[in-house]
N, C-alpha and C positions, 0 to 999 in steps of 0.2 A: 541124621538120616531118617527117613521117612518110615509109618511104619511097615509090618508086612503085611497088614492089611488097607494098608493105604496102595502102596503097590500093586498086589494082588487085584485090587478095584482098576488101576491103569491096565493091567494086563488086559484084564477082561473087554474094556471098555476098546482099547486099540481091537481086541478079537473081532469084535461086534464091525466098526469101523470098517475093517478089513473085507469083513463082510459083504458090507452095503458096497464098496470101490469091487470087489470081484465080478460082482454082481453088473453090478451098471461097464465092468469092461466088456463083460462078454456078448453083455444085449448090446453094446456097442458095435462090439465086431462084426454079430447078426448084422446090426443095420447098415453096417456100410458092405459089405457083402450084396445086400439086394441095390444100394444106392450106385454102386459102382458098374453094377451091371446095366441100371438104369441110365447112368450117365454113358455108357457106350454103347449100349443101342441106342441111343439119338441123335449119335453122330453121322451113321451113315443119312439119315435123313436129312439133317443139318447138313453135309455135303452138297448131298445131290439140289438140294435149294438153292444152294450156293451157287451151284454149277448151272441153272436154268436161269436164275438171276441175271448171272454174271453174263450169256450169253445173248440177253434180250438187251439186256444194256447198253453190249458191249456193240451192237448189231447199229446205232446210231439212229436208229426209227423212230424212237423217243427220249423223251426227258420226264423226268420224275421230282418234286424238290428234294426229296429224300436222297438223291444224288450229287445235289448242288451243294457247295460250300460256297458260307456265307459270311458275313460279318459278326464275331462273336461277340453280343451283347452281355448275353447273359446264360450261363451253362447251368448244365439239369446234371446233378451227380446220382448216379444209383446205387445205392450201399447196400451191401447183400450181407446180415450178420444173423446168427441164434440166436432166438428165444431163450434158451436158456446155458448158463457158464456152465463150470467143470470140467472146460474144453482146453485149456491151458489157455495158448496165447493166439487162440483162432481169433476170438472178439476183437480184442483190443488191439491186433497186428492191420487189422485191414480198418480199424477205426482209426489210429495212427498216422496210416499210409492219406486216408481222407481227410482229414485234418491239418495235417500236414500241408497236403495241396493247395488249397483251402485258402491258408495264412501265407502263403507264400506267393499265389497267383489274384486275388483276390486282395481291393483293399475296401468292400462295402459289400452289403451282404445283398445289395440292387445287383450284385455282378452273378449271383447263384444262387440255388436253391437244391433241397436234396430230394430226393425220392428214396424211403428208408423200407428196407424189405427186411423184417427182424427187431425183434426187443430191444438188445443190446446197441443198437445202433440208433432207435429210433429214441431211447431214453439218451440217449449221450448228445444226441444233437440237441434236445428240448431242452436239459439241462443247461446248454451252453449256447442258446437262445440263436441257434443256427435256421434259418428259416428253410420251412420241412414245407415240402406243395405234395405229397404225398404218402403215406405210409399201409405199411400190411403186416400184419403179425399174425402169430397163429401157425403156419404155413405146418404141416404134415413131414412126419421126419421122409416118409417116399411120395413129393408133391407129383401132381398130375399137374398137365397144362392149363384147363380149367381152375385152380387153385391161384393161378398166377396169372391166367386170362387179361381180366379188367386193368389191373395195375400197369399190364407191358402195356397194354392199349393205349392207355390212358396217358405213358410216358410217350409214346410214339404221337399221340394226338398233340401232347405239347411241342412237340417240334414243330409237328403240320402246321398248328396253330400260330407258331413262332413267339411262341411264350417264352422259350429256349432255343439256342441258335447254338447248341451242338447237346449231345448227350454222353454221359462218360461213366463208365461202369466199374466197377471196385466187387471184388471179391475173392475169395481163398482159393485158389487154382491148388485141382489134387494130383499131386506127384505121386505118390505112393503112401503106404497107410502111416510112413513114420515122416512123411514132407508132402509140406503144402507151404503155397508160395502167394502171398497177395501181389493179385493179379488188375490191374487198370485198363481197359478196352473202350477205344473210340468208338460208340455203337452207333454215333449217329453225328453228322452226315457219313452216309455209306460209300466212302470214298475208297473203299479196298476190299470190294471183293471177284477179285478175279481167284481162281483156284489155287490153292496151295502148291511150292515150287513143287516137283515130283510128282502132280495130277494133273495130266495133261487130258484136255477136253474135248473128245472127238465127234463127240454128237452134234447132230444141225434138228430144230425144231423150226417147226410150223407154225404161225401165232394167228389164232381166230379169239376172236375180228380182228385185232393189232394188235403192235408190242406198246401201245403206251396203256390200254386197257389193261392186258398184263400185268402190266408194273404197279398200273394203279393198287392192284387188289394184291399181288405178291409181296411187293415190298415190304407191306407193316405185315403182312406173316412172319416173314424173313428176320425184321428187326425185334419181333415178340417170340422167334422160333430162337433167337441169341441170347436173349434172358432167360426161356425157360431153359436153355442149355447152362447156362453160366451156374443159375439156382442148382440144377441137378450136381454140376461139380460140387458147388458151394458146398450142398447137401452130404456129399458124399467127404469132401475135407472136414469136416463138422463132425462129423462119426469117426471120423480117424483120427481126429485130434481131441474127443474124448475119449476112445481106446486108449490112446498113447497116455494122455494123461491120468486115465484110473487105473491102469498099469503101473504107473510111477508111485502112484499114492500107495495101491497096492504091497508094492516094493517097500514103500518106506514104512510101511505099517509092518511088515516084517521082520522090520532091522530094530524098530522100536520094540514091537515083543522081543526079540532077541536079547536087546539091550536092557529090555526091563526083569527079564526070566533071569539075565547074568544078578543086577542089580537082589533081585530077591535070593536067591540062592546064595549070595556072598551075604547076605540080612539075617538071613535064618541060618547061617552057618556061624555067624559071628554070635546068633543070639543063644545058638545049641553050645557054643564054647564059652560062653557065660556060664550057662546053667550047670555045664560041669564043671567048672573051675570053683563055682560056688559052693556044690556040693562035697568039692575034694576042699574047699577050704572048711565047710563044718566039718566034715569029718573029721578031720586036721586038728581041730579046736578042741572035739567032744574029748580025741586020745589025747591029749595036753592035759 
């Protein structure tokens, strides 16, 4: 058995531990508090996008390629992961899910390429010699659109360009603080976006000079207004699935003192029932 002063050092040291996990749950909590708020005010804006989109579109005055589907050569995958773990199984659930895809749809690496938004995702491709045509790190636990600006651009240009002949998004859809679900979305070609069932659209607009000028300039807002949305969710599963997780740890840093406070008090009980047995055996001796 260990001593009690060897114990006593575990005790302390889970204390400390305990510590640092309370600590990082609760600045957790803070953050997805402000992220989640963030992620649903951008929605109605995302909407109504949607809704002005969908109605020049649908109007038949123009074409856009961004609306054309094509022959798929070659796909542009976007992987939206943290900079940094501790998050339980946020990283590695939507790494998985792309990966996955990957090896199963793909038999040369001519057929795709990733566009990696995050650490953990951008070191897992390079390690495993995935070919990366873009990446961003860095990214602000509450990003702004500008933070993410150039990158959507930049993915949206490769379509234009037809370096990629679709584009396809990955990332942790937030259910609530204790579920998040990795989530895949066709972002591009934009071949659905008419309103969601139960949003019916009764507005008629006016288009100056025309709707294909329009489209020209709306669409890659449209298609870089879905990533900064997507990131915001991301964002906000990120922060709840390191809650949840330094809550667990939390937890079990609990059950470990517990179990170690039992372990020393059965030590120093055993060791106090020494020292009297020992002493009622001199004594014992001396009267003999």
């Amino acid at each position: 058995m260990a001593s009690l002063r060897d114990i006593q050092s575990k005790i302390n040291s889970t204390k400390k531990t305990k510590q640092i996990t309370k600590a990082m749950q609760m600045v957790s909590a803070s953050k997805l508090t402000r992220a989640e708020q963030n992620a649903k005010a951008f929605v109605p804006y995302s909407e109504k996008m949607q809704e002005v989109v969908s109605q020049i579109a649908a109007s038949g005055d123009a074409t856009h390629p961004m609306l054309q589907t094509r022959a798929v050569k070659k796909t542009g995958y976007l992987v939206i992961t943290a900079d940094r773990g501790l998050a339980g199984g946020y990283n590695n659930n939507v790494i998985r899910e792309v990966y996955r895809t990957i090896q199963h749809q793909h038999a040369s690496t001519d057929e795709y390429t990733v566009i990696a938004a995050g650490r953990f995702g951008r070191d897992f491709f390079k390690k495993n010699n995935l070919p990366i045509a873009k990446e961003i790190i860095g990214l602000p636990d509450q990003p702004d659109f500008a933070d993410i600006k150039q990158i959507a651009s930049e993915a949206v240009e490769m379509f234009l360009e037809e370096e990629i002949d679709e584009l396809v998004l990955f990332y942790n859809h937030f259910n609530s603080a204790i579920s998040q679900e990795v989530t895949s979305q066709k972002l591009l070609p934009l071949t659905d976006i008419t309103p969601e069932s139960g949003r019916s659209v009764q507005s008629m607009y006016e288009f100056e000079p025309d709707a294909e000028g329009i489209l020209k300039v709306l669409l890659p807002q449209y298609a870089e207004s879905l990533i900064y949305g997507a990131l915001l969710d991301a964002k906000a599963s990120e922060h709840a699935a390191r809650m949840t997780a330094m809550r667990a740890a939390t937890d079990n840093a609990n059950e470990r003192i517990d179990d170690l406070t039992l372990t020393f008090n059965r030590a120093r009980q055993a060791a106090i029932t020494q020292e009297i047995s020992e002493i009622v055996g001199g004594a014992a001796a001396l009267q003999s």
